[in-house]
C-alpha positions in Angstrom: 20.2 -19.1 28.0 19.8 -16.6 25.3 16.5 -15.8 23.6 15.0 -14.4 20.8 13.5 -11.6 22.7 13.1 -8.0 22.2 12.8 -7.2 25.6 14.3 -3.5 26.1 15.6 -3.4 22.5 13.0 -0.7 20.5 13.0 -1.2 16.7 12.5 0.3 13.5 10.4 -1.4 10.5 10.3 0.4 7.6 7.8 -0.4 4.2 5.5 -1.9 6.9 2.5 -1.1 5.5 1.8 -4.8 4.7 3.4 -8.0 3.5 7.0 -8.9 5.0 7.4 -5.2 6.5 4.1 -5.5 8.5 4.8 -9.2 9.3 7.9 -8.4 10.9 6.6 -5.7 13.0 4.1 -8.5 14.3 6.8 -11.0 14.9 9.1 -8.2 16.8 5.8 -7.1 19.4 5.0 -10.9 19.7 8.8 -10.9 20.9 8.0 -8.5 23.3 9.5 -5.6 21.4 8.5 -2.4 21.1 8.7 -1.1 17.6 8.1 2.0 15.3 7.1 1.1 12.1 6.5 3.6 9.1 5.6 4.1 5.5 4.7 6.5 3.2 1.1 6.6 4.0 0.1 6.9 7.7 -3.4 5.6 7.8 -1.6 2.5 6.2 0.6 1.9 9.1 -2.0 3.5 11.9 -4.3 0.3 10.9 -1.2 -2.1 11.3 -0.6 -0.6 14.9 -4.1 -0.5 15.8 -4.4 -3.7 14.8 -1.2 -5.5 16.8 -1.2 -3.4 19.9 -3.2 -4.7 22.7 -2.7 -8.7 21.1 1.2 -8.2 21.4 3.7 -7.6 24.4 5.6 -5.1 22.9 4.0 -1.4 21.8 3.4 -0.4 18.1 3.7 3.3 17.0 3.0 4.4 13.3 4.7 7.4 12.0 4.6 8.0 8.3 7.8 8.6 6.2 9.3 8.8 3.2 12.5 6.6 3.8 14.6 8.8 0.6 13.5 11.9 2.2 16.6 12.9 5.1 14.6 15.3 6.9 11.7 12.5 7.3 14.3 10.4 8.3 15.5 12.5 10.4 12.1 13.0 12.0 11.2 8.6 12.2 14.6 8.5 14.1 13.8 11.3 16.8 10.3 10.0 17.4 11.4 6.5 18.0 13.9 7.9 20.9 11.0 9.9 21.9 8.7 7.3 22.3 10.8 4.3 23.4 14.0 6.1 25.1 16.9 5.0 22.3 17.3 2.6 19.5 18.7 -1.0 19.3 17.4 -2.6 15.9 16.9 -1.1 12.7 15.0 -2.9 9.4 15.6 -1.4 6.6 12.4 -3.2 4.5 11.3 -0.8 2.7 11.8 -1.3 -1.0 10.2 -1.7 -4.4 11.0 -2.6 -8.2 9.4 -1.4 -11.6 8.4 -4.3 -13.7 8.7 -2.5 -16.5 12.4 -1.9 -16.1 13.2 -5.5 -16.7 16.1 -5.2 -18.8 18.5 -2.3 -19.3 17.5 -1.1 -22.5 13.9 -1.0 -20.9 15.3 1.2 -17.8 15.3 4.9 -18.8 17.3 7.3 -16.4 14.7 8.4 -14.3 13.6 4.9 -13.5 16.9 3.8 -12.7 17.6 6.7 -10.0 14.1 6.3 -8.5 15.3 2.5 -7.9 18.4 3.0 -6.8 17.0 5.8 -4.1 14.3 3.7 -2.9 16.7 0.2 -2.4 19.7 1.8 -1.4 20.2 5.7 -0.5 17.1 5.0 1.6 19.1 2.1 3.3 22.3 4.4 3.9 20.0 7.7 5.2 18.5 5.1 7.9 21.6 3.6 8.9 23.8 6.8 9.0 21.0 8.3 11.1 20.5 5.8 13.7 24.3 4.7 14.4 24.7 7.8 17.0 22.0 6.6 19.2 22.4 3.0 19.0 26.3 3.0 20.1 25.0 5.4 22.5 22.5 2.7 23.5 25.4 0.3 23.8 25.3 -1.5 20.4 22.4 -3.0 18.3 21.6 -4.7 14.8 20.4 -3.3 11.6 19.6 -5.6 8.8 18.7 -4.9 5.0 16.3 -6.3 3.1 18.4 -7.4 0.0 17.3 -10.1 -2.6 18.6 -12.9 -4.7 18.3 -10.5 -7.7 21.4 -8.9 -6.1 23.4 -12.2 -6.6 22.8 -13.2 -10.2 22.0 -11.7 -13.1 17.7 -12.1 -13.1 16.1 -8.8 -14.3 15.1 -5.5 -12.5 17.5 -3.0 -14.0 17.9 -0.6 -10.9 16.5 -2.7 -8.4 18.9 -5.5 -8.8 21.9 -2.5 -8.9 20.8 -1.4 -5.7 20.1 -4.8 -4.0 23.7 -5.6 -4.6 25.0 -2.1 -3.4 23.1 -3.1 -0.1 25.6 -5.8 0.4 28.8 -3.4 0.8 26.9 -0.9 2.7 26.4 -3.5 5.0 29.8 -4.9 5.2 31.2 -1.3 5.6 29.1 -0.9 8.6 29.8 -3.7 9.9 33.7 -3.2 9.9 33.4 0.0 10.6 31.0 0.2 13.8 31.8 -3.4 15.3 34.0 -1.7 18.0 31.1 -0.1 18.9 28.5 -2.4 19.6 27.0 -2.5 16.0 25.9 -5.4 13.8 24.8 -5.0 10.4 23.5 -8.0 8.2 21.6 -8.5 4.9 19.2 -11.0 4.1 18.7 -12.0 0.4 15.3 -12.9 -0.5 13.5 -14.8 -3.1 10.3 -15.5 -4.3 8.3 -14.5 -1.1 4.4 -15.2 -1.3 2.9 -12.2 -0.2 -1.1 -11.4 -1.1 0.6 -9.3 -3.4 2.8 -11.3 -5.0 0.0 -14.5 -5.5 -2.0 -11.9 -7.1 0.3 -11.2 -9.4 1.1 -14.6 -10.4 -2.4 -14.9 -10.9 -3.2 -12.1 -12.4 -0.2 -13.0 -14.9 -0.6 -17.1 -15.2 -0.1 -18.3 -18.4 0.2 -22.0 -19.8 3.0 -23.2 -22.4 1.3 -27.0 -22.9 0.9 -28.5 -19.3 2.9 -26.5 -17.5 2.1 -23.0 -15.6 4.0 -20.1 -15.6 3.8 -20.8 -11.3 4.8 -24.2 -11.7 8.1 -23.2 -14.1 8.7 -20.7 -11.5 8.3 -23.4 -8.6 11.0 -25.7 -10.5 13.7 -23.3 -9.8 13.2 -23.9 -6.2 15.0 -27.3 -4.8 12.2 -27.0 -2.1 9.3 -26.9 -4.2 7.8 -24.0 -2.6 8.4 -20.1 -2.2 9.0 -18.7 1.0 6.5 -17.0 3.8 6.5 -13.3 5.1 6.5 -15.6 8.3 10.1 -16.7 7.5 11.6 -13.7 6.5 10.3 -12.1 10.0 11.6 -15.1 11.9 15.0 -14.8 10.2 15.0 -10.9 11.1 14.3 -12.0 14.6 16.9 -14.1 14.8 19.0 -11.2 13.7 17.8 -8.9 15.7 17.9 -10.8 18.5 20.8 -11.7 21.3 20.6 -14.9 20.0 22.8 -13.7 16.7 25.1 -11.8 18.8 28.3 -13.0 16.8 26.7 -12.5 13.4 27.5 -9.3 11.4 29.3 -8.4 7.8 26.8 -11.5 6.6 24.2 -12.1 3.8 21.7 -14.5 5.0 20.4 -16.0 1.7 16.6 -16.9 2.3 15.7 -18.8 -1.3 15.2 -22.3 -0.5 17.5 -23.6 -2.5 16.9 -21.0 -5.5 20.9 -20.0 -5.8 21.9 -23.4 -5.4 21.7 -25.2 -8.8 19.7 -25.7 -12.0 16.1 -26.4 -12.2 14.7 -29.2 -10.5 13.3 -30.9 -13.8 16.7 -30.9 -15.2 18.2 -32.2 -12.5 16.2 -34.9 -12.5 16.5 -35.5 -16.2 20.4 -35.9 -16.0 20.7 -37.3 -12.7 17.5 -39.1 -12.1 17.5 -36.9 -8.3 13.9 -37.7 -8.2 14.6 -41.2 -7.6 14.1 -42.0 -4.0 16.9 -43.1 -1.5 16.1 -46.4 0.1 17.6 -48.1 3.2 20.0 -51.3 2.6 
């Protein structure tokens, strides 16, 4: 029966720092993984890898790098087939969006590239790098950390640009490098609650009558709820993992329901959906 284990297949997790980078990292060693995880800041990731090795299977080594830098690239890719022998799963997490560039008029030029190296370039240096030694490995999986924002049209100016660029990238390698052994796959995120992100939503509640500026958010959502580093890091297990072994080319939307229809409150208000199914 297959598994989701990382026995024998060493990783890389970028932007994992904290949040859904470090969480994944976690869920990888608890597979019994070994993984390299990086960010721009080493003690960042040094505390991360102190922390999870020893309570883990699989071994944790930090190395710092900035993911839009090619020689630091260069440099992540050579120490992870240093440390673990080659390279079977890459996950490409790191990322980031400017608030401020909400709309396009609102995104100046500088902004826009900075966005656009950080979500995607950074994604295509990774993956370009790591394809020689993972077909030499025999095959392996690399998965992008997209978002819904790439779907629709929501906001983020750059960001959202680059989140939807991440789709054909993947696609590409996917058609391209399937006859070699390679997977590639995106998953689309929504409204993930990070410490970060409940922060902000505290830091930025508001009230309009009864109703908070969390719970309008929350009625976009057919499930009531956002989603959980946890999730994200099980789904890029499962990616990851033997167990998705006939999965490439796809974008794995992770939004509980987001993309699926209008608010929940209207819904209700011209279907009546709230009201309960009974048995005859």
């Amino acid at each position: 029966m297959v598994e989701l284990s990382l026995a024998d297949r060493p990783a890389i997790v970028t932007g994992a720092s904290r949040g859904i980078g470090r969480e994944i990292a976690a869920r990888f060693a608890e597979a019994g993984g070994d993984v390299v995880i990086c960010s721009r800041t080493y003690e960042d990731v040094e505390a991360v890898a102190t922390e999870l090795t020893g309570t883990h299977e699989g071994r944790v080594v930090p190395v710092e790098c900035d993911v839009t830098d090619r020689d630091a690239v260069r440099d992540l890719v050579d120490t992870t087939i240093e440390e673990f022998g080659d390279i079977r799963v890459l996950v490409n997490n790191a990322g980031g969006a400017d608030e401020s560039a909400n709309l396009l008029h609102r995104c100046d030029e500088e902004t826009f590239e900075s966005m656009v190296d950080l979500n995607l370039k950074s994604q295509f240096l990774l993956s370009k790098e790591v394809l020689p030694a993972m077909i030499a490995a025999g095959g392996g999986s690399i998965i992008h950390m997209g978002s819904v924002n790439g779907l629709f049209g929501i906001g983020l100016s750059g960001y959202s640009e680059a989140k939807s660029g991440l789709l054909a990238l993947s696609r590409n390698i996917a058609a391209h490098y399937g006859q070699h052994g390679i997977r590639s796959n995106v998953i689309s995120a929504a409204t993930i609650e990070t410490a970060n992100r409940r922060a902000e939503m505290e830091n930025t509640e508001e009230r309009t009558g009864e109703t908070s500026a969390r719970e309008r958010w929350l009625d976009q959502y057919p499930l009531g709820r956002f989603g959980t580093p946890r999730e994200v890091a099980d789904t890029s297990l499962f990616l990851a993992s033997e167990m998705s072994s006939f999965v490439t080319g796809e974008n794995l939307v992770l939004d509980g329901g987001l993309t699926t229809s209008l608010p929940t409150s209207f819904i209700n208000e011209v279907y009546d959906a709230d009201d309960q199914p009974t048995a005859d």
